[in-house]
N, C-alpha and C positions, 0 to 999 in steps of 0.2 A: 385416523379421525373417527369418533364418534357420532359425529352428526349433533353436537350441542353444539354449534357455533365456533366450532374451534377454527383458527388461521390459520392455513398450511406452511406461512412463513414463519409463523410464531410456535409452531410444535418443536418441543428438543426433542430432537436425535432419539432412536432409539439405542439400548445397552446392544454390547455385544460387539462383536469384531466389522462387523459391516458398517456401522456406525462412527469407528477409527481407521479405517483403510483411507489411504488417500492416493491421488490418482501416479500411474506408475509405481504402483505396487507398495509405497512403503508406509509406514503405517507408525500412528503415534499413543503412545500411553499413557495412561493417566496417572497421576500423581497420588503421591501420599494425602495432598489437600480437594483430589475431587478436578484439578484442573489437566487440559493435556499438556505433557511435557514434552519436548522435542527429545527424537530420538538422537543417542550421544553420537552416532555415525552420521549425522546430520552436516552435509557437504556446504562450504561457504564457496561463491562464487569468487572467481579472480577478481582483481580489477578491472579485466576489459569485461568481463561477464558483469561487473556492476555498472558499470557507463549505461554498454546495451541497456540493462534491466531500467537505470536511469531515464535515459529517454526514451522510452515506449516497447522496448525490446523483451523478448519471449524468453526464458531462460530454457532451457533443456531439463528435462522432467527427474533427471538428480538430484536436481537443485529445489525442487519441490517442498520439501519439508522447510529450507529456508526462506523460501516465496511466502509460504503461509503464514508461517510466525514471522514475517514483515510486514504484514499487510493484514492480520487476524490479531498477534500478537499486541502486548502490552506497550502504549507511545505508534499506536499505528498512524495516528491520524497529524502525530507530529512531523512524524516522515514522511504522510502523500503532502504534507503544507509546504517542507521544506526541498519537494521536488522543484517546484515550479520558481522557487527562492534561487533553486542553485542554477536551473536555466537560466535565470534574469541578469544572474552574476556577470559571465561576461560580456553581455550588453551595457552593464549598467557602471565596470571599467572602462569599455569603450567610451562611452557618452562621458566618464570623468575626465578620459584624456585629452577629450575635446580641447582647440582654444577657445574663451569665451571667458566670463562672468564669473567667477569662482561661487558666488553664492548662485545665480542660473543652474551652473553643472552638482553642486549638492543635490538641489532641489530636484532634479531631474533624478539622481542617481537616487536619493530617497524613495522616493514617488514609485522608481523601479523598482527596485526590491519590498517596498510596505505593498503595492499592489500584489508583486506576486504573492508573497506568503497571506497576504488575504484571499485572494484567488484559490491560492490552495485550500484553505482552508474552509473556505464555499465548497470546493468542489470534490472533496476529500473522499469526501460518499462513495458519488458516482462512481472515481476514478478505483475506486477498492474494487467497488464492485466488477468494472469490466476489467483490471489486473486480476480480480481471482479468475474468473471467465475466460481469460486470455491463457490461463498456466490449469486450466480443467477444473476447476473448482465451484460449485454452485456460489451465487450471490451472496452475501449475507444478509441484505435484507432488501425489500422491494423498492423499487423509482419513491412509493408512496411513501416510504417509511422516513426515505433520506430528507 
């Protein structure tokens, strides 16, 4: 910072290799267009390493470059929406198998799953924010900005 007023959340990155290292050593490139591109050794988590990750769970710092471009990358904000979509899921079977009212239990099951993914979709920010936070990664942007 200069001292004209600049935002410390709103300054990009400087060039250079400390500016692409990411936490646990591994580190990402930049593209032919200016953007980073995951590196091709880039580890996908198993299935139960997606669950954990699903509901609130830390991945181990391999998984790192995938954590990022989940939650950084492009469609991020459709995936923190449709977390809280896929938890509702099976409550909102549950509550279908109910006996009752066949138009009662839609209504119900609707209501379940349109809040969540509204829900998520409020809360999308925040939640980036403290999954980068959680897997060592600074914020992407402040409470204020969200």
């Amino acid at each position: 910072m200069d001292g004209q007023g600049e935002h410390p959340a709103t300054d990009t990155p400087p060039d250079g290799d400390a500016a692409r290292a990411r936490p646990g050593g591994q580190e990402q490139r930049p593209g032919d267009d200016g953007t980073i591109a995951p590196s091709p050794d880039r580890k996908t988590p198993p299935l139960t390493g997606r669950l954990h990750y699903l509901i609130g769970g830390t991945l181990p710092p391999r998984y790192n470059d995938w954590v990022s471009n989940d939650l950084t990358g492009p469609g991020w904000r459709l995936r923190q929406a449709l977390r809280p979509f896929l938890l509702m899921l099976p409550f909102a079977i549950m509550f279908a198998l109910l006996p009752g009212q066949l138009s009662v239990r839609l209504t119900l099951v609707v209501f379940l799953l349109l809040s969540g993914i509204g829900l998520g979709f409020a809360t999308s920010g925040f939640f980036r924010n403290r999954r980068l936070e959680q897997h060592g990664f600074p914020p992407v942007f402040t409470v204020s900005e969200d």
